[in-house]
C-alpha positions, 0 to 999 in steps of 0.5 A: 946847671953844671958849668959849660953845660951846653947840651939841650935834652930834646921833649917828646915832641922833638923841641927843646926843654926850657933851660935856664940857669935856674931850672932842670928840666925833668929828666927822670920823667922824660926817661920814664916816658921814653923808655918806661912807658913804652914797656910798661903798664899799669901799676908798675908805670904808676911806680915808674911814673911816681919815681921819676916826679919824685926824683925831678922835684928834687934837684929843682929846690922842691923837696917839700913837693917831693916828700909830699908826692912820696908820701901820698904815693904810699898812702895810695898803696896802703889803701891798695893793700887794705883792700880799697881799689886802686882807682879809688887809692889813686885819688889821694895821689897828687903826682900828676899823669905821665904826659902833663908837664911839671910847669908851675900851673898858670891857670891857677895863678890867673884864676887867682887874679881874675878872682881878686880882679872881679871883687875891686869896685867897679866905679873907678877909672883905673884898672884893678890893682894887681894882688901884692901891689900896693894901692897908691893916690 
């Protein structure tokens, strides 16, 4: 964040964006949602949508998650214009829908865990090691 920065972008939901100094929040998609969404439809908010996840993955030192969501975004419209439908284009799109959040999905890192954690023996006394850890006794 720029220094003295000190103003906090509010959500949809009235709360504040998270802020640290190592993260932006997603401003273009929160733009997208308040102003975009509310006048537009269909493919050109699929547009809007894709343009504002883009742009926001770039100044948070994501740039290899943003070529790739652009590029499935245009694989997508290829399909489309090949003759494919579009439901069936957007399948091979991986920008999320407008109202979910760009946050890293802890879901998937705790399925990770639960997974390593149930294959550990379970004929010892401790806790399971997490994963990356090293194993120590």
């Amino acid at each position: 964040l720029q220094e003295g920065a000190t103003d906090v972008p509010l959500q949809a939901t009235g709360t504040t964006s998270s802020l640290s100094e190592d993260t932006l929040p997603p401003i273009v998609s929160q733009y997208v949602r308040h102003y975009i969404a509310t006048k537009a439809t269909g493919g050109l908010l699929r547009e809007a949508t894709a343009l504002g996840y883009t742009t926001d993955l770039l100044p948070q030192g994501r740039p290899a998650e943003a070529v790739d969501a652009a590029n499935q975004r245009l694989k997508s419209l290829e399909m489309v214009v090949s003759g494919q439908h579009w439901t069936t284009a957007q399948k091979v799109e991986v920008i999320p829908a407008l109202d979910t959040s760009m946050e890293p999905q802890l879901w998937l890192i705790l399925g990770d865990l639960a997974d390593h954690w149930a294959n550990q023996p379970t004929d010892s006394p401790y806790p399971p090691k997490a994963p990356g850890t090293l194993a120590t006794g």
